[in-house]
C-alpha positions as CSV (number, residue, x, y, z in Angstrom):
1,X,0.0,0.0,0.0
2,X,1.4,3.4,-0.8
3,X,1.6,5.9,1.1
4,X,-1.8,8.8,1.4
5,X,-1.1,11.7,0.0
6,X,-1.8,14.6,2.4
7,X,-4.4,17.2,1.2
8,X,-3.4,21.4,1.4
9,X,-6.0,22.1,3.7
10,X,-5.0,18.7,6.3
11,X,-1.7,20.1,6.2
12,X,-2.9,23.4,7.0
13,X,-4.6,22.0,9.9
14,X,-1.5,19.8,10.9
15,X,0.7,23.1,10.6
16,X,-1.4,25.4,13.3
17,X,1.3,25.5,15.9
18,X,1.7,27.0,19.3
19,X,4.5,29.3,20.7
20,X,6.7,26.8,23.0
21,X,5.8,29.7,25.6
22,X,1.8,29.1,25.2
23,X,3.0,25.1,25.5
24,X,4.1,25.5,28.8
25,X,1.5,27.5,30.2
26,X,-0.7,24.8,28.5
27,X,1.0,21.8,30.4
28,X,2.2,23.3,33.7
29,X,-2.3,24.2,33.8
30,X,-3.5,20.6,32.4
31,X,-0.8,18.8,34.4
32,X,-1.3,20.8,37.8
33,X,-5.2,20.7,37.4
34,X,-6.4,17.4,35.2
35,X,-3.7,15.0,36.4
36,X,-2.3,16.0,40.0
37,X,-5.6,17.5,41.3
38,X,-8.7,15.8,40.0
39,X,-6.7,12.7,38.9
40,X,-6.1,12.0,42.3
41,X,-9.0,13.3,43.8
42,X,-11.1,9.7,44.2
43,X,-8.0,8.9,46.5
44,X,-9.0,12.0,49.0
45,X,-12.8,11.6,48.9
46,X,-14.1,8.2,50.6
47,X,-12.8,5.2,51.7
48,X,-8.6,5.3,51.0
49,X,-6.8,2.6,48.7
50,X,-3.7,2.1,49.2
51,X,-3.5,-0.4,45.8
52,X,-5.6,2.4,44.0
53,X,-3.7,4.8,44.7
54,X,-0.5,3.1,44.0
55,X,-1.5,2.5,40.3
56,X,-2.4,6.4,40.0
57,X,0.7,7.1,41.4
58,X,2.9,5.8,38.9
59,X,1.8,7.4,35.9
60,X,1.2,10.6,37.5
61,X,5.0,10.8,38.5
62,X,6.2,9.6,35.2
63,X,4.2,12.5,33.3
64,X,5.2,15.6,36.2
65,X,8.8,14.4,35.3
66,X,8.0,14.4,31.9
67,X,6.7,17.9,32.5
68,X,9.4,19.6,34.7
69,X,12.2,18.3,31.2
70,X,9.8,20.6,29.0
71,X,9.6,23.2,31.7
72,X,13.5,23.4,31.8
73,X,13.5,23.8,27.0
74,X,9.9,24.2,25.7
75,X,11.8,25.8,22.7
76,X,14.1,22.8,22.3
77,X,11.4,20.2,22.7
78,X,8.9,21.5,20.8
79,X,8.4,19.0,18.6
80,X,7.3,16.7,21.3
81,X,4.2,19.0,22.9
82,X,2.1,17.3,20.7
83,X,3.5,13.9,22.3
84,X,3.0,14.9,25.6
85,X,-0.7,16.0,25.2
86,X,-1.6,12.6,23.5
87,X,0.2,10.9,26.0
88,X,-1.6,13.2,28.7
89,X,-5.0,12.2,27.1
90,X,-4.7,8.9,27.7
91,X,-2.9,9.1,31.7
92,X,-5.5,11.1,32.6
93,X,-8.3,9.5,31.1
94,X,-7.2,6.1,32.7
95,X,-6.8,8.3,36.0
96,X,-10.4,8.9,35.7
97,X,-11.3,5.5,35.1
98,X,-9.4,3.8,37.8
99,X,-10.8,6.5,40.1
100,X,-14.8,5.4,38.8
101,X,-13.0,1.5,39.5
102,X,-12.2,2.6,43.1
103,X,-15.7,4.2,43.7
104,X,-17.9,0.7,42.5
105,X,-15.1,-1.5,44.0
106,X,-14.1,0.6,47.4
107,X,-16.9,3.1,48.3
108,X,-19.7,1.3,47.2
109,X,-18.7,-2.2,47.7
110,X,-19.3,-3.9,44.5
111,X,-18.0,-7.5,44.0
112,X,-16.7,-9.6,41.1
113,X,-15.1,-8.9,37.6
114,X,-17.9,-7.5,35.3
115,X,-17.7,-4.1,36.4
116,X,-13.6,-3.6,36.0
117,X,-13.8,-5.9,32.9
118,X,-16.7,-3.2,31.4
119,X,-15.0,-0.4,32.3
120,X,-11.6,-1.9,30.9
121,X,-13.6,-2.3,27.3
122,X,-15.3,0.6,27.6
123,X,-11.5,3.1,28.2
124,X,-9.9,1.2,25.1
125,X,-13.2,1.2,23.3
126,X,-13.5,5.5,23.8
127,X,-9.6,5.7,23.6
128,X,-9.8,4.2,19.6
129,X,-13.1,6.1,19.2
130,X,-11.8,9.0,19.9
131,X,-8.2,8.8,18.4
132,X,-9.7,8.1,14.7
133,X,-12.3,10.4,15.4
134,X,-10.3,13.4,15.4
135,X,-8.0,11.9,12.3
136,X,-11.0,12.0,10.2
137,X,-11.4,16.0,11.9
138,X,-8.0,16.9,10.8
139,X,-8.2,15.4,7.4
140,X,-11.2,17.3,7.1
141,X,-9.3,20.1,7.9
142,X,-11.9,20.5,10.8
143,X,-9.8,22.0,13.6
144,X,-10.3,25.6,14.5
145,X,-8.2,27.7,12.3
146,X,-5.7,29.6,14.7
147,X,-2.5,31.4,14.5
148,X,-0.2,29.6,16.6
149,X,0.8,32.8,18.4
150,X,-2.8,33.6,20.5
151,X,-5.1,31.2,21.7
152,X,-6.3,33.2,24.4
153,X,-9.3,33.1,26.5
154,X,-12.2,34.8,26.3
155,X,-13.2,36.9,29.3
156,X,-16.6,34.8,28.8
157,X,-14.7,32.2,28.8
158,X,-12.9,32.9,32.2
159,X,-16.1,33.6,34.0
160,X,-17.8,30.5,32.8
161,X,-14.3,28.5,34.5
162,X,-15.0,30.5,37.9
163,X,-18.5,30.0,38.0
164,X,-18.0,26.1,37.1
165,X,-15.6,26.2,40.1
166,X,-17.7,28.1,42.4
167,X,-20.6,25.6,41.6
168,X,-18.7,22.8,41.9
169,X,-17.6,23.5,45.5
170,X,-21.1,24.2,46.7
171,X,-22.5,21.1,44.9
172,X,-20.0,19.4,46.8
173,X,-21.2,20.9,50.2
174,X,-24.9,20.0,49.2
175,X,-24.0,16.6,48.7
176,X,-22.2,16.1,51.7
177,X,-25.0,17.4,53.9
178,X,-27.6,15.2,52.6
179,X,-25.7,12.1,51.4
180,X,-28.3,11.6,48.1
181,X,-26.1,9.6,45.9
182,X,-22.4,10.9,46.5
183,X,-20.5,8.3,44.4
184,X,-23.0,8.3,41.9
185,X,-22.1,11.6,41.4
186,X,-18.8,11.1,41.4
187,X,-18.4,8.5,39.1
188,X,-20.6,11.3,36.7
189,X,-18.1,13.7,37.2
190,X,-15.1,12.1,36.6
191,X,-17.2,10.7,33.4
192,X,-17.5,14.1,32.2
193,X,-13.9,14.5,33.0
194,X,-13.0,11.7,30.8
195,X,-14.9,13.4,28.1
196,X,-12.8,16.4,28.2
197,X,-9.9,15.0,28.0
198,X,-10.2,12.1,25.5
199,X,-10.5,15.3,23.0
200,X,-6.9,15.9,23.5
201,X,-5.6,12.7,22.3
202,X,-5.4,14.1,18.3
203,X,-2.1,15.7,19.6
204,X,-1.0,12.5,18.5
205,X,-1.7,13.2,14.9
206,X,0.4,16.5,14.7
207,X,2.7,14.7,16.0
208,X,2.9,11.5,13.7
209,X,2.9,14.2,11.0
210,X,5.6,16.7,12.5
211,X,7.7,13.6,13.1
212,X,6.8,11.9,9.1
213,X,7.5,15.7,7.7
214,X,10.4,17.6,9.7
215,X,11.3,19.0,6.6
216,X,8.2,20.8,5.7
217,X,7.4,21.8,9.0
218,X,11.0,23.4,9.4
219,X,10.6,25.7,6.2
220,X,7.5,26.8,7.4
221,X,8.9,27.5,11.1
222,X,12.5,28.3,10.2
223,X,13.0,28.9,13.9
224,X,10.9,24.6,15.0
225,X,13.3,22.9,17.3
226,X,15.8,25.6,17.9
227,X,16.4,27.3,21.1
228,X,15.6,30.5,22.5
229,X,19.1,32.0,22.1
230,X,20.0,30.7,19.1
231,X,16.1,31.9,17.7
232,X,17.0,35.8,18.7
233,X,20.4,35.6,17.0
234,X,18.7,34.7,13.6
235,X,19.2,38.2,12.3
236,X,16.4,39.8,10.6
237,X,13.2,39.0,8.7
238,X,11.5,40.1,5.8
239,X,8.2,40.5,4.4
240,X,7.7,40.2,0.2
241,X,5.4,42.0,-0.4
242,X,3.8,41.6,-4.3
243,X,2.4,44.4,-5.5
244,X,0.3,43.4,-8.4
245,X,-2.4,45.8,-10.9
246,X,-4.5,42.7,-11.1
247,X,-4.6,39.5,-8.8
248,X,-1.9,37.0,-8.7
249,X,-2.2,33.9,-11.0
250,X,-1.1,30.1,-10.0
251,X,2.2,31.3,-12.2
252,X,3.4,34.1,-10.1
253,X,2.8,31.9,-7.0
254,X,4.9,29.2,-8.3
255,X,7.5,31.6,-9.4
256,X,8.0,32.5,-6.0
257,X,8.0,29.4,-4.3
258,X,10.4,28.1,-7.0
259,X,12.8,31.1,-5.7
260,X,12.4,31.9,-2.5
261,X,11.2,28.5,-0.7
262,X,14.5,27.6,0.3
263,X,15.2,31.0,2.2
264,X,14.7,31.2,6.2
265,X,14.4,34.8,6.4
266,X,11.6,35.6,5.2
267,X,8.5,35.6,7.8
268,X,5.4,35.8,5.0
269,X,4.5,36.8,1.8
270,X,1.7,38.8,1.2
271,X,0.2,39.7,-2.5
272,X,-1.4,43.5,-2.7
273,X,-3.1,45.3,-4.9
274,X,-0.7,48.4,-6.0
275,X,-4.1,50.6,-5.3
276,X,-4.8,49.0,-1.7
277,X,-0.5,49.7,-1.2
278,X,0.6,53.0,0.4
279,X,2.9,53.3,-3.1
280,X,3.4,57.2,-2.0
281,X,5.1,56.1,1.5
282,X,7.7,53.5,-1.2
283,X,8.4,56.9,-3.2
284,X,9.6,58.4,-0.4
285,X,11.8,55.5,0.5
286,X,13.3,54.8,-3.1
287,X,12.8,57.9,-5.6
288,X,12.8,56.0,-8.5
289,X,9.6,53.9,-7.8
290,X,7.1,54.0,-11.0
291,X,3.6,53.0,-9.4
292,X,2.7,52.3,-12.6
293,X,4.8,49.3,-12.9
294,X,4.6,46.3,-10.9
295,X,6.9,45.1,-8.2
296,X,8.5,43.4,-5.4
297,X,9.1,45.2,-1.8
298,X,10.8,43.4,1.1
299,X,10.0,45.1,4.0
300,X,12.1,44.5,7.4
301,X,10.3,43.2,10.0
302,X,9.7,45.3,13.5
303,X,9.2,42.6,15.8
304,X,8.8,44.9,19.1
305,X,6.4,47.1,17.5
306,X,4.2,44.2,16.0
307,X,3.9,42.4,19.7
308,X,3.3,46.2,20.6
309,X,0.4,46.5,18.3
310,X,-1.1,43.4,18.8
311,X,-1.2,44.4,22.6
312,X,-2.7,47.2,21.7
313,X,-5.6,45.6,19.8
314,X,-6.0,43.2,22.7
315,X,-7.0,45.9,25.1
316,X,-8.7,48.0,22.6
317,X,-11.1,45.3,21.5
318,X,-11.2,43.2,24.7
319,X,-14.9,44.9,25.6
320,X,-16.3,44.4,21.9
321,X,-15.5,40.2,22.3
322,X,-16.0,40.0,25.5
323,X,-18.2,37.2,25.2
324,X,-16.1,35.5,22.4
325,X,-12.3,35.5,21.3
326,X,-10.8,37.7,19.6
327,X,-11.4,36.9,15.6
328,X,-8.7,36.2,13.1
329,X,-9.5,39.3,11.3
330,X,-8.4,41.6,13.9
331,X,-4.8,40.4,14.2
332,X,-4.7,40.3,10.3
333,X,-5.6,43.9,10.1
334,X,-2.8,44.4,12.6
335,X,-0.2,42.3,10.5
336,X,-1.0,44.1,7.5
337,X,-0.8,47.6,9.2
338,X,3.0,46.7,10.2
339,X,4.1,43.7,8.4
340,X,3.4,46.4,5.1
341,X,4.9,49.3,6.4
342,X,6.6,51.0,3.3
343,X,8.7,53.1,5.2
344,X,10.5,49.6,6.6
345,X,10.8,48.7,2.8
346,X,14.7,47.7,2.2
347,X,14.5,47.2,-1.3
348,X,11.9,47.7,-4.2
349,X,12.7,45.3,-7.6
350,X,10.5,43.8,-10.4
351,X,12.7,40.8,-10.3
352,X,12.4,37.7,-7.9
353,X,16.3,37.2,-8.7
354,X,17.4,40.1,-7.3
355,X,15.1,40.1,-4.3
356,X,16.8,36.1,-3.6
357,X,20.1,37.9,-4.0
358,X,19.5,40.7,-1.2
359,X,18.2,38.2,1.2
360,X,21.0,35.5,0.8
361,X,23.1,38.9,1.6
362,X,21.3,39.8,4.5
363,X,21.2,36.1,5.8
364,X,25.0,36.5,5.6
């Protein structure tokens, strides 16, 4: 059997990465919360087992090691993020699982083999459901669209998290007062739990891909894999920016990716119509510009002021989406407004050559 070819828009969806400083906000939360807290917390409520608690225990340690390495170089190990949240899926989920085991076999007092040997079928059983489940999602291209700089909360979101918590914790003190059906309850909530977290296991698929296509993934992320030292002493980026009368055919597109795909300098490129282009701001840069004829610009890249911006939208627009995340389209305008800055413009040609020329210079 030969090997499936990977459609544009799966790869798309494979290649939606997370900063390595979002990754370990990401783990030191799930880990702290999902594994050590509620992973653990059938062993505080009820009847203590010491057998229980030793098969949690070992897993648990395994993955908080695990944790602490990608604490120490998320930038180094970024490749393996993806890893560590499929592998996460699955400790936690079983976590959940043994806890429901220790409720019917502990708390409740349930005798024999036909609950653990349902409960067994039904974790592998949800595990495979789940793990080809969110294949099919990401060959669909199905995931979320989401640049892999901000995937940041809503302040919806947040309050919904509080209130979940608040509620929880006086559920809790309902239940113990009365007594109506604690582990039933339990065992429900730990199912939910399970649910959650049986999501994350299509990490594994970015990462099957990341591992099958290094290559690609580096000459999208120049920077994948390398640490945070060596990633500031890169040197500059560019943007190309192709400003075109008319919209760009499949020809020009090839053209540049025939002459430019090789170069790790270059941070996007971004076709414009000359009339949507500040081409007055270029003439003030390089006299000579015709705006009648068509051309290339690479335009430096000012890092500091683009983070600046994008904080600035943040706040600006924080009340408008208050109840939902800040859409793509905003950062895009952002982008555009700096990453097209004609006054940043370094050179203006109307050949590709010579733009590959100034940036193997400038790469040094």
């Amino acid at each position: 059997m030969g090997k499936r070819e990977i459609s544009d828009k799966e790869m798309l969806a494979y290649l939606r990465f997370r900063t390595p400083e979002d990754n370990r906000v990401t783990i030191i939360f799930m880990v702290l919360f999902f594994i050590d807290f509620m992973g653990f917390l059938p062993s505080l409520i009820g009847s203590f087992s010491k057998l229980f608690f030793i098969a949690a225990l070992v897993p648990a340690i395994i993955l908080n090691l695990w944790t602490l390495v990608y604490i120490l170089a998320p930038f180094k190990l970024e490749k393996s993020f993806h890893l560590f949240i499929g592998i996460f899926s699955i400790v936690s989920t079983y976590l959940y699982w043994l806890g429901i085991e220790k409720i019917i076999y502990i708390d409740i007092g349930v005798k024999g083999n036909v609950p653990f040997t349902i409960g067994l079928f039904t974790l592998v059983l949800c595990l495979a459901i789940f793990y080809f489940y969110t294949r099919y999602r990401f060959q669909r291209a199905k995931y979320p669209q989401t640049n892999r700089e901000r995937e940041k909360l809503s302040g919806f979101d947040i309050l919904v998290s509080v209130a979940i918590i608040m509620g929880s914790n006086q559920l809790w003190r309902f239940i113990n007062i009365t007594g109506v059906m604690v582990s039933y309850v339990q065992i429900g909530l730990f199912c939910l739990m399970s649910f959650i977290t049986l999501h994350m296991i299509g990490s594994l698929h970015p990462y099957n891909f990341i591992r099958k296509n290094i290559k690609v993934v580096q000459k999208v992320y120049p920077d994948f894999e390398i640490s945070k030292k060596e990633r500031k002493a890169q040197g500059d980026i560019y943007t190309i920016a192709l400003l075109k009368r008319d919209e760009l055919s499949d020809r020009d597109i090839q053209s540049v990716t025939d002459e430019l795909g090789d170069l790790q300098n270059i941070s996007s490129v971004k076709k414009v119509r000359m009339e949507n282009f500040d081409v007055g701001g270029l003439q003030n840069v390089f006299q000579k510009v015709d705006p009648t004829v068509e051309g290339i610009a690479v335009i430096k890249v000012d890092e500091s002021r683009l983070e600046e911006e994008k904080k600035k939208m943040e706040r600006t627009k924080r009340w408008k989406y208050f109840f939902k995340k800040i859409p793509e389209k905003e950062y895009e305008k952002v982008e555009n407004r700096v990453l097209l800055d004609p006054k940043q413009s370094k050179l203006y040609a109307e050949r590709l050559t010579e733009v590959r020329a100034f940036l193997l210079k400038e790469k040094g």
